[in-house]
C-alpha positions, -999 to 999 in steps of 0.1 A, spaced: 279 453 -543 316 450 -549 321 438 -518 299 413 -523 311 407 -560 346 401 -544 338 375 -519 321 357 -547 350 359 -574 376 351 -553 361 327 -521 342 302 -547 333 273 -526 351 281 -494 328 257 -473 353 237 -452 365 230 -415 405 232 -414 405 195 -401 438 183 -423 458 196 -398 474 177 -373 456 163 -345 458 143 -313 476 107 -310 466 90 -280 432 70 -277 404 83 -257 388 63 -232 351 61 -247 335 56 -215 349 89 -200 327 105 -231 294 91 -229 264 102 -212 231 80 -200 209 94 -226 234 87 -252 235 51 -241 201 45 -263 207 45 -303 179 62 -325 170 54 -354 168 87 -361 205 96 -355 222 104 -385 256 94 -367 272 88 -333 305 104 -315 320 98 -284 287 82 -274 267 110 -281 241 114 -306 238 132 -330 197 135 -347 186 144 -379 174 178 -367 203 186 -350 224 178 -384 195 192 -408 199 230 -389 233 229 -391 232 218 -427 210 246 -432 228 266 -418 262 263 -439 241 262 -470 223 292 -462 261 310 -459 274 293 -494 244 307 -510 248 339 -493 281 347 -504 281 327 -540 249 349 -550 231 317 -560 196 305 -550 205 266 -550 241 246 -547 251 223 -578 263 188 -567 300 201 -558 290 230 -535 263 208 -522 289 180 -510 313 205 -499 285 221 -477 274 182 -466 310 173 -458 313 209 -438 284 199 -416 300 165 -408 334 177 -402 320 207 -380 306 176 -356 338 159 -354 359 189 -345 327 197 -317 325 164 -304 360 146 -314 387 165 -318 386 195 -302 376 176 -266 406 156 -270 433 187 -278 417 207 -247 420 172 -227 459 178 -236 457 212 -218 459 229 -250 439 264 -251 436 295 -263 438 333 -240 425 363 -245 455 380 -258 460 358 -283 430 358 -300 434 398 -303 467 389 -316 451 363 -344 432 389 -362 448 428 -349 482 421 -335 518 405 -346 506 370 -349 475 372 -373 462 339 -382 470 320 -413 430 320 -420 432 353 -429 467 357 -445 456 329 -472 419 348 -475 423 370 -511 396 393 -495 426 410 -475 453 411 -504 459 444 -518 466 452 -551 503 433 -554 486 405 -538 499 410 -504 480 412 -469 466 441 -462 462 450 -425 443 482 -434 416 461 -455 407 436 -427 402 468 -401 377 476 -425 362 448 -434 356 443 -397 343 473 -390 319 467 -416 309 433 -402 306 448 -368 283 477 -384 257 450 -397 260 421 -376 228 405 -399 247 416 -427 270 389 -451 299 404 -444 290 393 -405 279 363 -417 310 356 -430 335 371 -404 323 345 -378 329 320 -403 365 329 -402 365 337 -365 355 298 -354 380 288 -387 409 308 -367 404 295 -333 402 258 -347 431 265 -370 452 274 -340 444 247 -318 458 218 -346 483 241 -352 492 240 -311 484 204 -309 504 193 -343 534 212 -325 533 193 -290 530 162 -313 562 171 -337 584 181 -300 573 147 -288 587 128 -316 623 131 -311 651 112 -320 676 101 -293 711 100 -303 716 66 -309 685 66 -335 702 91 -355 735 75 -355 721 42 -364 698 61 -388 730 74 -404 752 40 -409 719 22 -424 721 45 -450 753 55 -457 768 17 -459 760 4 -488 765 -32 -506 772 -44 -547 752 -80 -545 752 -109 -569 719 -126 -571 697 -151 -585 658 -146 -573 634 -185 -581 598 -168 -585 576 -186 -565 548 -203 -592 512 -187 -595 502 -219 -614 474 -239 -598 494 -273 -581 473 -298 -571 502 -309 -552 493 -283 -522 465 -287 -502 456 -261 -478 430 -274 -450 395 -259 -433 415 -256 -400 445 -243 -412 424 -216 -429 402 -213 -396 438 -207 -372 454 -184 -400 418 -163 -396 421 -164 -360 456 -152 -356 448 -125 -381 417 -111 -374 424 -78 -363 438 -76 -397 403 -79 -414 380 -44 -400 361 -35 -426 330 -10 -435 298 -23 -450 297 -28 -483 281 -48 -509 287 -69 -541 264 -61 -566 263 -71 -606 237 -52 -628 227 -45 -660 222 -7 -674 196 1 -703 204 32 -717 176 52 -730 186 62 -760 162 80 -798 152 49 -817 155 55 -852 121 67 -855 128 92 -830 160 105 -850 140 108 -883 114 127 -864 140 154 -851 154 158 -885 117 161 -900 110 188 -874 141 205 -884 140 204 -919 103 217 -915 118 252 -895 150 257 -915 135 273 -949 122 302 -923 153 305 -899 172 312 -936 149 346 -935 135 354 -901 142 387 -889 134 383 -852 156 353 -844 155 358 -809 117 351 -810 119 322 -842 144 301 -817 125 307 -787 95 285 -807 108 262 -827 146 254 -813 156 231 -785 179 260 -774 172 300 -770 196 324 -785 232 325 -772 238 363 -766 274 350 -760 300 368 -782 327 338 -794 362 345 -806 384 318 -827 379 286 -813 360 291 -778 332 272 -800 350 243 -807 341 223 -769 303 227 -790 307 218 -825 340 224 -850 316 230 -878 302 258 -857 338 274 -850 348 270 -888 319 283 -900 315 312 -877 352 322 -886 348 318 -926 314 327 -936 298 364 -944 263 377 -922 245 362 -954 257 330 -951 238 300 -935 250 267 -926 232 244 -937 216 214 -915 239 189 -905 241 157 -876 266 149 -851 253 121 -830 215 128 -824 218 165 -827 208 184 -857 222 221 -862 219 245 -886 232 282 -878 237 321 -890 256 347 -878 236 373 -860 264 400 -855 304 400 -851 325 427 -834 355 433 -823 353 429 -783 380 427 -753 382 395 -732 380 419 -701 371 452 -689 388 474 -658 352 496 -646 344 520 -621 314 529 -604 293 551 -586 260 526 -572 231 544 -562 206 530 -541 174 549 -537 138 553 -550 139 550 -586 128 588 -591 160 602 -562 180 577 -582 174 590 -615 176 631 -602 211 622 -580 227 599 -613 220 629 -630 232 656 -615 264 633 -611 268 627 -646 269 669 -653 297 673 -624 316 647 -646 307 654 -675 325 693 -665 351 673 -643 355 641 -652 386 638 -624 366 639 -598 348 605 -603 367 587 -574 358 619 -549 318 611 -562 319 578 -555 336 580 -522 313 603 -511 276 589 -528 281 557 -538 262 530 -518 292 503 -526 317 504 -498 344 483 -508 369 484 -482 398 465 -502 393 485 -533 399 525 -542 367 539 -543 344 533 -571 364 504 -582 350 475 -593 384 461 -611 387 438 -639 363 412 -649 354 389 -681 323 375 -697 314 361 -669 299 395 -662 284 411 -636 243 408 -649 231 439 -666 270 449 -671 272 434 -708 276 468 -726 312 474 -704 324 455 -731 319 484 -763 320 511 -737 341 544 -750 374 547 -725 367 569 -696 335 577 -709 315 578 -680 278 565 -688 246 555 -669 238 519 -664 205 503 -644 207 470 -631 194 444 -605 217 461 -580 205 493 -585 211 524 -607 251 528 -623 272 558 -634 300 534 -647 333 541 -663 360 514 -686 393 527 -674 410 495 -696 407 467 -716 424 439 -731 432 437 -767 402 434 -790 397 406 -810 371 397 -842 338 377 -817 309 364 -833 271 359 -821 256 330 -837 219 319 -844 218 276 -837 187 263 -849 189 229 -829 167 194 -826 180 169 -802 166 138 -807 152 121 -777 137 90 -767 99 91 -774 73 81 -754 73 48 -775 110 43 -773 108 48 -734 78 25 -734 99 -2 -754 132 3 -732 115 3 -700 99 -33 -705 129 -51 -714 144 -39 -683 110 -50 -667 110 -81 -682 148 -95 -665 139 -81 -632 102 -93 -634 119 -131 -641 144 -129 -619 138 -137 -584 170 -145 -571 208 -139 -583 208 -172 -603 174 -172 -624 190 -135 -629 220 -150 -647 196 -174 -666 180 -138 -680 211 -125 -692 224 -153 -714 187 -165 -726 184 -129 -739 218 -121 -749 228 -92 -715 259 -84 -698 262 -76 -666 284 -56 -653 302 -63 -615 303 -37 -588 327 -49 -558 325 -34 -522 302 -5 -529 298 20 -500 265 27 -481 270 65 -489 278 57 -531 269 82 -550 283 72 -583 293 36 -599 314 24 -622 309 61 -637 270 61 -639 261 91 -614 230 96 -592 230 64 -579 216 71 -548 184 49 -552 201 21 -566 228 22 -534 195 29 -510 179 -6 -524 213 -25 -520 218 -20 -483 183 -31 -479 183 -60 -499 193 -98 -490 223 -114 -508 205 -126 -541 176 -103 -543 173 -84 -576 161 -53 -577 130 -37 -595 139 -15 -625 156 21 -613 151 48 -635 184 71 -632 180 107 -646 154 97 -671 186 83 -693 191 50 -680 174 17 -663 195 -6 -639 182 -42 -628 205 -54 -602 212 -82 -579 231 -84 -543 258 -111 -548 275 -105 -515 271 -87 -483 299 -74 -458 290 -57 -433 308 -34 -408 333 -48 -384 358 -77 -387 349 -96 -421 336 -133 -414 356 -163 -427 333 -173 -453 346 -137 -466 381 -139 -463 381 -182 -470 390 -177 -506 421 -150 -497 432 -168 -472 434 -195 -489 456 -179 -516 473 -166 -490 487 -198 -474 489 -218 -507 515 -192 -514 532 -196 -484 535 -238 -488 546 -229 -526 573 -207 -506 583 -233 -481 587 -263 -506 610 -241 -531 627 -232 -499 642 -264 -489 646 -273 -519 669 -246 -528 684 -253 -498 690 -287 -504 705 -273 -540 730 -254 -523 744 -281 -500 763 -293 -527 779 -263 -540 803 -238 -528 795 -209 -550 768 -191 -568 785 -192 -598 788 -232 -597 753 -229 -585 736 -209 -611 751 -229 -639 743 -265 -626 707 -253 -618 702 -231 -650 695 -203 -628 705 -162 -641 725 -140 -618 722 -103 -615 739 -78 -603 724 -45 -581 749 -17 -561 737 7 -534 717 -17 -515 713 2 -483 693 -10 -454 680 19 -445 671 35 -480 632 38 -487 637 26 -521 641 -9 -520 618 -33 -535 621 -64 -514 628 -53 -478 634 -92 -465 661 -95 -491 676 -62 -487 678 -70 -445 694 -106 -452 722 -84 -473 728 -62 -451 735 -90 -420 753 -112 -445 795 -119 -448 815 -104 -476 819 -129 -506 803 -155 -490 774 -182 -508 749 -169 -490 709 -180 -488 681 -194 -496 664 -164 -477 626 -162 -484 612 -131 -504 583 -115 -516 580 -128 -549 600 -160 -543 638 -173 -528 672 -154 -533 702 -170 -534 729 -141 -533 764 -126 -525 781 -96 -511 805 -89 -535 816 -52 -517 807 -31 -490 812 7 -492 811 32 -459 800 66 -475 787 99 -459 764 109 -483 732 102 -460 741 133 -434 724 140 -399 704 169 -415 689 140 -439 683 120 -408 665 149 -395 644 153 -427 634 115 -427 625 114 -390 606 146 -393 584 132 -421 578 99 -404 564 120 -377 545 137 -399 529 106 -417 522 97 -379 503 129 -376 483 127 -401 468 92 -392 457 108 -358 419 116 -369 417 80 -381 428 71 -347 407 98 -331 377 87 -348 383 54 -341 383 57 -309 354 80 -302 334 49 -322 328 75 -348 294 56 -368 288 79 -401 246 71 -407 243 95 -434 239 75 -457 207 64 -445 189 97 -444 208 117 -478 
């Protein structure tokens, strides 16, 4: 079991496919990759790679099958939402290393021998996979060779087992790992930097320049004066087209409903609780009196000084301040009513150190072995590590034996009373793992915890208020058949609606609102200015929407990119005009001083202006100073924001920038280029993510 217990402590959600590393820069040829069956798109593909394939069954087993290990090792029967998209993400990621990357690192000649794959998990090179794995640290938190022979030897003992299970999952993790790790090596010795480069690299940044200047901001103001033309926007779009890939997305605007207690329904949760309190002042069995009449069971939870302030202050302060015959009486915070009595307080540890002996065997064996056990101990109680080495069914290879190890209230099930055991007391335990004889070693300091009694009504909507909420939603989409009579809706009856730009097909949240699925589903098969029927989300909320623009994947059409464009070259006129006429400004002057007064313009002053420093703001300006004469007028050169006018009043030759810096800056350039190498990868392999449609 504490082998079990361990992986699940320490691995948490550990589904994931060591893709981040680096990968392959040069761009397959597609046509090399696909076959003549996977010339034929389904629609039953959930995506396509390299021209292959791949079908909702093939994606579902795998799916399965990495869900079926995350449950396995967490302990847990179903995934919440964050395991659930870590084990969705796993699955797609597993595909792309299949049928992207990997194919394109062995098609660089990179592979892996024999030998060093022994030397990866029992030789002098073991794999970063399992130096990073806790599973294999040993009590100071360092590898331990000795704990992964035996954890392997266990794996290898029951190849069904979990322990299996999981040892593959490392295996295929190791082998990937170091393949990027080959590849992003080949990649880094490619990038080098020939001498010239690094001298040039060198005097960019060590010669600096102090710089006078005077910067006329180019206007934002709408000028009627500028005109910008159909065709000049339809060459601008043709010259930059490559420039507009996009994925599908869509526009959307909606309007939420929140379901939410009417005051009816508020006054009906205080009656109800008003009704209970007089007998939850006197009950004896309040385990039983909250199972029926409270919206919540008893909390068996012990709290200490302030753990239940994330619930209620009132419930902290009063847990803290009040004797086991108070009762606090009913009070509201939102629509929640609460009224509460201590049960018991103690004075309990945060955390336990416990032993073990586990026995596994027919309850009646069980119960004969655990107590002959507990008479060797209680005559010897030294030997509890030689009786658990020897009968107990937990083999934990990266513990003593018998050792379980520390743990909090997140306990172990059935392993509550740890907590007010006696100190090397050795006691017998039952729970779902099978019969205990346990033993707390140590424990933290104790502190004052209380266990409280919360009698609680929620108000919720009523069927009424549900009824009522439900219709007014029903009512704008039921009158709304396109985007505009939809905007009628909202100002004849007083609604906002709220904007949604370039949502995703695979959404699954918006503008905060989770569980958006349906809504997103309805989107992508809707025409621009359809509004939707009412969508129920979690039974808390209604959205009525409407599609107020489409873009689908590919290059973005010009009706898409009119208005930006547009913008765009209106700026670039604006830029032009003040241009020449700075330049015309300047013909009659002879310095910027002379300038900047006649023209009311302000100059500044900025030092270390370095062409090759990072941290520039305007890199146009920053090039023109570099280029330009000592204490010379020089300009107009066109910026970013607008026109400098501007002059060098010094030039310094330093050698702060040194050839190891040079080094440093190349070497993360190359990095930043390795990491954009599954973009490019997927990119080309026509990588086409359907998900979406099917989850």
């Amino acid at each position: 079991m504490a082998v079990l217990e361990k992986i699940r402590v320490q691995m948490g959600i550990f589904i994931t496919v060591l893709i981040a590393i680096a990968l392959i820069s040069f761009i397959i040829d597609p046509s090399t990759l696909q076959s003549a069956v996977s010339m034929f798109s389904s629609k039953n593909d959930v995506g396509k790679m390299s021209g292959q394939g791949i079908t909702y069954m093939e994606y579902s087993k795998r799916l399965e099958e990495l869900k079926n290990l995350q449950q396995a090792i967490t302990g847990t029967s179903a995934l919440d939402e964050q395991s659930q998209e870590a084990v969705e993400q796993g699955t797609w990621h597993s595909f792309l290393k299949d049928l992207v990357y990997m194919p394109s690192i062995k098609k660089a000649g990179i592979q892996l021998g024999n030998e060093e794959r022994f030397d990866m998990v029992q030789g002098r090179d073991i794999s970063p996979v399992i130096l990073n794995d806790a599973l294999f640290y040993n009590e100071e938190g360092m590898f331990d060779r000795s704990r992964l022979t035996q954890f392997v030897q266990n794996a290898t003992a029951e190849p069904n087992g979990i322990a299996a299970l999981y040892w593959n999952f490392l295996l295929d993790n190791m082998e990937t790992d170091r393949m990027f790790s080959k590849y992003s090596a080949l990649l880094s010795k490619s990038n080098m930097q020939t001498p010239v480069e690094l001298r040039r690299s060198m005097e960019e940044s060590n010669q600096t320049s102090t710089v006078s200047f005077a910067l006329i901001p180019i206007s934002f103001a709408r000028d009627t004066t500028i005109t910008v033309t159909p065709q000049e926007i339809r060459q601008y779009y043709d010259k930059h087209k490559h420039l507009y890939k996009q994925e599908a997305t869509r526009d959307i605007e909606y309007v939420v409903f929140p379901v939410i207690p009417s005051v009816k329904d508020v006054s009906l949760a205080q009656e109800e609780i008003e009704k209970a309190y007089p007998e939850f002042t006197t009950t004896q069995n309040v385990r039983q009196f909250l199972a029926r009449n409270s919206d919540k069971p008893l909390d068996a939870h012990y709290y200490k000084k302030d753990e239940l302030l994330s619930i209620s202050a009132k419930l902290d302060s009063f847990a803290f301040n009040a004797t086991s015959r108070d009762v606090l009486p009913i009070y509201q915070e939102g629509d929640v009513f609460r009224a509460a009595r201590i049960v018991n307080s103690k004075r309990l540890p945060d955390s336990v150190f416990v032993h073990h002996i586990l026995i596994q065997d027919m309850p009646d064996r069980a119960t004969a072995l655990g107590d002959s056990l507990m008479n060797i101990l209680n005559r010897a109680p030294g030997r509890f590590t030689e009786l658990a080495l020897e009968f107990s069914a937990d083999r934990n290879p990266n513990t003593d034996p018998g050792v379980i190890g520390w743990f909090d209230h997140n306990v172990i099930p059935g392993m509550e009373s740890t907590f007010e055991a006696t100190l090397n007391k050795p006691y017998l335990l039952e729970t779902q793992y099978g019969l205990h004889i346990v033993k707390v070693t140590e424990r933290t300091r104790l502190h004052k915890k209380v266990q409280l009694a919360v009698l609680v009504k929620e108000a919720v909507a009523g069927k009424e208020t549900y009824q009522t909420i439900y219709s007014r939603a029903n009512d704008l989409s039921s009158n709304s058949k396109n985007t505009e009579e939809f905007n009628r809706q909202l100002q004849t009856k007083s609604l906002y609606a709220i904007p949604a730009m370039g949502v995703p097909e695979d959404a699954k949240s918006i503008s905060g609102y989770d569980h958006m699925r349906e809504l997103v589903r309805w989107t992508f098969a809707a025409s621009e200015g359809d509004v939707s029927p009412v969508i129920s989300v979690d039974n808390k909320y209604f959205f009525v929407a409407t599609v107020t623009g489409i873009h689908e994947k590919g290059t973005a059409t010009l009706k898409e990119k009119q208005a930006e464009i547009e913008v765009q070259l209106t700026a670039e006129k604006k830029m032009e005009r003040l241009y020449n006429q700075t330049k015309e400004e300047l013909s009659r002057y002879t310095s910027l001083e002379s300038w900047a007064e006649a023209t009311g313009r302000t100059i500044s002053v900025q030092t270390g202006v370095a062409f090759g420093s990072s941290a520039q703001t305007d890199a146009k300006f920053v090039g023109a100073v570099s280029a330009a004469p000592e204490q010379a007028l020089s300009g107009p050169v066109k910026g970013e924001m607008g026109v400098y006018v501007f002059r060098v009043d010094e030039r310094q030759d330093g050698a702060f920038y040194s050839e190891s810096d040079a080094h440093m800056m190349n070497l993360a350039m190359a990095n930043f280029q390795i990491q954009m190498v599954p973009v490019v990868l997927q990119e080309s392999a026509k990588v086409d993510d359907r998900r979406a449609h099917f989850f």
